[in-house]
C-alpha positions as CSV (number, residue, x, y, z in Angstrom):
1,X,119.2,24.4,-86.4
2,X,119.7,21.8,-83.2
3,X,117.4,23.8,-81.0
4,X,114.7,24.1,-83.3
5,X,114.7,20.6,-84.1
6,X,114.8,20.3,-80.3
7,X,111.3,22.5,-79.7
8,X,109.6,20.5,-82.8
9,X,110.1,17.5,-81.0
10,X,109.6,19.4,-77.7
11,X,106.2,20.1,-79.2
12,X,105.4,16.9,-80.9
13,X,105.8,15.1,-77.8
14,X,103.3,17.2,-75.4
15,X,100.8,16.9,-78.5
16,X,101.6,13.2,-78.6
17,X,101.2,12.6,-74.7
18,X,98.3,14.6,-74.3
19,X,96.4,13.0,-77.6
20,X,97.4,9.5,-76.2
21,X,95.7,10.6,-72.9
22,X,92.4,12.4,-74.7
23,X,92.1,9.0,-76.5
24,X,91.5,7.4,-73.2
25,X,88.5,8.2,-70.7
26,X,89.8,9.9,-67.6
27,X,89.5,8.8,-64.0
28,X,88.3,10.4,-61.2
29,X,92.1,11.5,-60.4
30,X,92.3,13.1,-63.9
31,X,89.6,15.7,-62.6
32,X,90.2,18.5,-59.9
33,X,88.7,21.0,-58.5
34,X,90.1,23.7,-55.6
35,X,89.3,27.0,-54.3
36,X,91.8,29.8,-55.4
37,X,92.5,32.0,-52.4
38,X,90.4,35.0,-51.0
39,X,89.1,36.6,-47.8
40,X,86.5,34.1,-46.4
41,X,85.6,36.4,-43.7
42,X,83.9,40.1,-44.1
43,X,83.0,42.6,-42.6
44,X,79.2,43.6,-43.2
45,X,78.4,46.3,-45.8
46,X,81.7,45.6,-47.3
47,X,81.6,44.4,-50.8
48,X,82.7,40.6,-51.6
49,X,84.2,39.4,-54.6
50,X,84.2,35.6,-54.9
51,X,87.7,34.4,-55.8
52,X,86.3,31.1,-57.6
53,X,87.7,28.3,-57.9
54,X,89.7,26.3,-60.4
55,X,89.4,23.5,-62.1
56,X,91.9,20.8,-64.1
57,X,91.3,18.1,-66.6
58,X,94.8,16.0,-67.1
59,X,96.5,19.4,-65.4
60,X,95.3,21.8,-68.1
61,X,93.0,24.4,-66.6
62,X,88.9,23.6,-67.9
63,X,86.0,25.7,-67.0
64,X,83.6,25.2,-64.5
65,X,80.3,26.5,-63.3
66,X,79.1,28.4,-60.1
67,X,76.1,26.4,-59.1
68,X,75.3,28.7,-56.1
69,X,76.4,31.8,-54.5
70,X,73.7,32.8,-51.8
71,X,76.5,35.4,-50.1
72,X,74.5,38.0,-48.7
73,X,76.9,41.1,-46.9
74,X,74.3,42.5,-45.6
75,X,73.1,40.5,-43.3
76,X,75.5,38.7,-40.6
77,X,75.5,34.8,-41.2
78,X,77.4,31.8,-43.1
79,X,76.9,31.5,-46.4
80,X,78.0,28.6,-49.1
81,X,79.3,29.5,-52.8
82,X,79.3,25.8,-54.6
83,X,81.1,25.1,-57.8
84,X,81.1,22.6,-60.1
85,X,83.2,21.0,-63.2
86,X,82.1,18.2,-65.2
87,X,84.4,16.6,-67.4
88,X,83.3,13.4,-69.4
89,X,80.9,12.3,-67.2
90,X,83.2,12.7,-64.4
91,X,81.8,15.8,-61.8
92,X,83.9,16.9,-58.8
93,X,82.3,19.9,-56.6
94,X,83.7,22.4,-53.9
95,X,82.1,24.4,-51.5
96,X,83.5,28.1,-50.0
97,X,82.2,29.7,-46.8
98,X,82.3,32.8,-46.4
99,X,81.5,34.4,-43.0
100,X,80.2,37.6,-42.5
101,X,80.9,39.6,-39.3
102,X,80.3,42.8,-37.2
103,X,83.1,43.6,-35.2
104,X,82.3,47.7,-35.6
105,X,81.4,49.4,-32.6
106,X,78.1,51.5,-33.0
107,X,78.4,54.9,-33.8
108,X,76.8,57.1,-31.0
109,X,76.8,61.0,-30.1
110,X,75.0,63.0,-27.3
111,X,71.9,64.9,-28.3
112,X,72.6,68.8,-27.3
113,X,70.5,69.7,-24.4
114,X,71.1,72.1,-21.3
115,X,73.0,70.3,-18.6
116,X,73.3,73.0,-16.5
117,X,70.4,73.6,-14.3
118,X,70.0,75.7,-11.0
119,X,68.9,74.1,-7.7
120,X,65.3,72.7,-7.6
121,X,64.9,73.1,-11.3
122,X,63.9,70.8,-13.9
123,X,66.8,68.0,-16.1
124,X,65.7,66.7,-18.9
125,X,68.1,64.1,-20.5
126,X,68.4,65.1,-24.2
127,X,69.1,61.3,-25.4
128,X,71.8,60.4,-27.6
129,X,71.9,59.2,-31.3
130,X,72.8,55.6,-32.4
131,X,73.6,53.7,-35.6
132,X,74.5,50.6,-36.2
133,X,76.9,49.3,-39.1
134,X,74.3,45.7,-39.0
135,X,71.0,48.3,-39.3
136,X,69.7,47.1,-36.2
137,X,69.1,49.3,-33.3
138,X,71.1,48.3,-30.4
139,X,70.6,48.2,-27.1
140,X,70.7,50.8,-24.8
141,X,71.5,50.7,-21.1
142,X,71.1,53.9,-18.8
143,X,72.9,54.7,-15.5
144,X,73.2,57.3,-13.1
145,X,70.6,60.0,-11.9
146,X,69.9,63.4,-11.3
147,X,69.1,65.0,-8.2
148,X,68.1,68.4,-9.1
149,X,67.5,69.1,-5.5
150,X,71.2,69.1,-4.1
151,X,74.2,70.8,-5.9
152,X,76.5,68.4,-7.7
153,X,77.9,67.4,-10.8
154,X,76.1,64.0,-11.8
155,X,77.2,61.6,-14.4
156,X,74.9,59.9,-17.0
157,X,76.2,56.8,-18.5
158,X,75.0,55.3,-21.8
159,X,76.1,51.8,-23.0
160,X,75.2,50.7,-26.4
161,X,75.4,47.0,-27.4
162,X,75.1,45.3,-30.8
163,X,73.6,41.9,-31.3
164,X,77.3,41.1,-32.1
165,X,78.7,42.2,-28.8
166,X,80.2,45.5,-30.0
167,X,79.8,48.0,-27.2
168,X,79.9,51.9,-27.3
169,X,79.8,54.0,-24.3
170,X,79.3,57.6,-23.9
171,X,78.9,60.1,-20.6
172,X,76.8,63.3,-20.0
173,X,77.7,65.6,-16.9
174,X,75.2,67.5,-15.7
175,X,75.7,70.4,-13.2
176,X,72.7,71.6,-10.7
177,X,74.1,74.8,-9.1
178,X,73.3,77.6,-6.8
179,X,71.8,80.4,-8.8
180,X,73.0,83.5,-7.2
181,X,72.1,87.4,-8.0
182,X,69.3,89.2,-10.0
183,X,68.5,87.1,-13.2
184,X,66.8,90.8,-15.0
């Protein structure tokens, strides 16, 4: 019977202390509002699910509004999500960043082509395919030659950059030779 006359007075007290405090208007330190935690920074194509933020009237939990979320993933950049809780006249905003990055290589593969030829005969470089994770075509820097006229192995170098700095590189060997024999 002594702990249930404890809870009723338990409970008769909270109701007391927080009618007391609804009776008077709040300050600005009766109001809060913070960010709950999540992954700021993103990878781009991935999907992003704001974590929101909360918000407190006299330490009870209230609701609060999203007044903007331009988060766009994308499309590399900075981007803002504000929120917002008013409370008897009394408004306190927050502001996330979220940052969405590249830090994928470009995905690149040799073209098939014939990379073998005989002495004095003709190389044509095949090319190579590239995508990008950002949907921008990289760059692409060549090096090495050819000499079709002198047998060798030669070495082709492609390096692929993405606006973000993320570099692929990929070799072709080609092979002029010394065609010996009948070709019937």
């Amino acid at each position: 019977m002594k702990s249930m006359w404890r809870k009723l007075l338990i409970v008769l007290l909270v109701i007391t202390v927080f009618g007391l405090s609804a009776c008077t208007d709040p300050t600005v330190d009766d109001v809060s509002i913070e960010l709950r935690e999540g992954v700021d920074t993103i990878e781009i194509g991935s999907e992003y699910e704001d974590p929101g933020a909360k918000a407190k009237a006299y330490g009870f939990i209230i609701t609060h509004d999203v007044v903007s979320n331009n988060v766009n993933t994308s499309i590399i950049g900075v981007y803002e999500i504000h929120y917002s809780v008013t409370y008897h006249e009394i408004t306190k905003s927050i502001k996330r960043i979220v940052t969405v990055v590249d830090t994928t290589k470009p995905i690149a593969t040799l073209k098939a082509g014939i990379d073998t030829v005989s002495l004095n005969g003709t190389w044509v470089d095949a090319g190579i395919t590239v995508n990008d994770n950002s949907g921008i075509r990289p760059s692409i820097i060549i090096s090495g030659s050819v000499n079709t006229s002198m047998v060798g192995e030669y070495v082709i170098t492609y390096s692929i950059y993405d606006e973000s700095g993320n570099t692929t590189e990929l070799t072709r060997y080609v092979n002029v030779v010394l065609q010996t024999g009948n070709m019937n």
